[in-house]
C-alpha positions in Angstrom: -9.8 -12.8 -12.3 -7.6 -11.7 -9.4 -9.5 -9.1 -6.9 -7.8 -7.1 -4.8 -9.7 -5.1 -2.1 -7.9 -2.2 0.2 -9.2 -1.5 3.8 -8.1 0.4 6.7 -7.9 4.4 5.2 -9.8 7.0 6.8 -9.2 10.3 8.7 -6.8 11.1 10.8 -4.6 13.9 12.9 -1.3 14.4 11.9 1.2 12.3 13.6 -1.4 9.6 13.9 -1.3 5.8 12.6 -2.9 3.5 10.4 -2.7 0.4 9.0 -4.0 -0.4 5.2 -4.8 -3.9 4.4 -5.0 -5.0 1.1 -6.8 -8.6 0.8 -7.3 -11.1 -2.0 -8.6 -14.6 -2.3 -5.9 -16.2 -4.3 -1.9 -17.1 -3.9 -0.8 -13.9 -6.2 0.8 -12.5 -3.0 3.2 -15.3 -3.2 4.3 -15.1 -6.5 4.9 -11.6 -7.2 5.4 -8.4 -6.1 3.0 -6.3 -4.3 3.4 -2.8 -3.7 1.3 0.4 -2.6 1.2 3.7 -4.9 -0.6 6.5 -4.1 -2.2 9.8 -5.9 -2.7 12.9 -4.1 -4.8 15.8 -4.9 -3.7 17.0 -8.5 -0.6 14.8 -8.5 0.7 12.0 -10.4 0.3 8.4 -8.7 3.5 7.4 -7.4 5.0 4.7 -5.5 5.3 4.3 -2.0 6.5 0.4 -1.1 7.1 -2.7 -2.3 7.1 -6.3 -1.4 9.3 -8.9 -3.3 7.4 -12.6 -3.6 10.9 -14.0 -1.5 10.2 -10.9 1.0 12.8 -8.0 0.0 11.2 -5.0 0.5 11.8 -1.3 -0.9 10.2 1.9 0.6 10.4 5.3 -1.2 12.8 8.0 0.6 9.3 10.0 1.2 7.6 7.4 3.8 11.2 5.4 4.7 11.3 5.5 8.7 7.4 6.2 9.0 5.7 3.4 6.4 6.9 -0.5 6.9 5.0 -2.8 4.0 5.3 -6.5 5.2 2.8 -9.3 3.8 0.8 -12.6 5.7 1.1 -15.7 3.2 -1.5 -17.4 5.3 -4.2 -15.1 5.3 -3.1 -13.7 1.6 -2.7 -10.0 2.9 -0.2 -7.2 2.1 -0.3 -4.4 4.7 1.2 -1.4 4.5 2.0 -0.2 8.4 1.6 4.1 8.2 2.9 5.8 11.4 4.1 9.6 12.0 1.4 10.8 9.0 1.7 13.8 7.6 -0.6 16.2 6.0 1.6 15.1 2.7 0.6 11.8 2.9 -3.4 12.7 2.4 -4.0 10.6 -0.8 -5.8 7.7 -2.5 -3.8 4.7 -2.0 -3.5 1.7 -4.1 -2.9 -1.9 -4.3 -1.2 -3.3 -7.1 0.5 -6.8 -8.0 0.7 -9.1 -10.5 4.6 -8.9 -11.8 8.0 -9.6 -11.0 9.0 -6.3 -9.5 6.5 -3.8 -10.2 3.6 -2.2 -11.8 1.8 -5.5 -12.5 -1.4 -5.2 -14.0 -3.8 -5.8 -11.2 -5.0 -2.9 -8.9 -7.0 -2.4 -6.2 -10.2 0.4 -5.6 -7.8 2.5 -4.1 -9.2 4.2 -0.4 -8.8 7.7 0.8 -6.5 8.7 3.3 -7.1 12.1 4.6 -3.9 13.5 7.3 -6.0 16.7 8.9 -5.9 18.3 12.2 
C-alpha cells in the first residue's frame, strides 16, 4: 500500500512563501509521475504541477512563475516550492502519483493552505 503524506501548508500573508512536501516510504517517486492538485472553497480540484519519473516538469498558467515542483530521489520527496501567494491560491492541496502522466490512483490527505492578510 503506497502512503503518501503532505507537510508544509499553513497560513500565510499574501506575497509570502511556502514550501509543501509530500513524503512517502517507497520508490513510486521514481517511477511515475507526481503532481500537486488543489480544491479551493466550492471549486473543483484542479491541477497545479507535475513531475515526470525522467524529471520533465509541467506547471499550470495559474501558478507558472510563482510555483516550481522539483523532486529528491534520495530522500523519496516531491516538493512543490510556492512563492508570491495569493489570496487565490487558499486551497487544500494534494499529492497524487501512481501513473505515467497523471491522475494516478494514489493521493495524499491533502493540507490547508490559507493566503490572508
Amino acid at each position: 500500500q503506497v502512503q503518501l503524506v503532505e507537510s508544509g501548508g499553513g497560513l500565510v500573508q499574501p506575497g509570502g512563501s511556502l514550501r509543501l512536501t509530500c513524503a512517502t516510504s517507497s520508490l513510486i517517486f521514481s517511477s511515475y509521475t507526481t503532481g500537486w492538485y488543489r480544491q479551493g472553497p466550492g471549486n473543483r480540484r484542479e491541477f497545479v504541477a507535475r513531475i515526470s519519473r525522467s524529471g520533465f516538469t509541467y506547471h499550470a498558467d495559474s501558478v507558472k512563475g510563482r510555483f516550481t515542483i522539483s523532486r529528491d530521489n534520495v530522500r523519496n520527496a516531491v516538493y512543490l516550492q510556492m512563492n508570491n501567494l495569493q489570496p487565490k491560491d487558499t486551497a487544500v492541496y494534494y499529492c497524487n502519483t501512481g501513473a505515467d502522466y497523471s491522475g494516478g490512483p494514489y493521493w495524499g490527505q491533502g493540507i490547508q493552505v490559507t493566503v490572508s492578510s
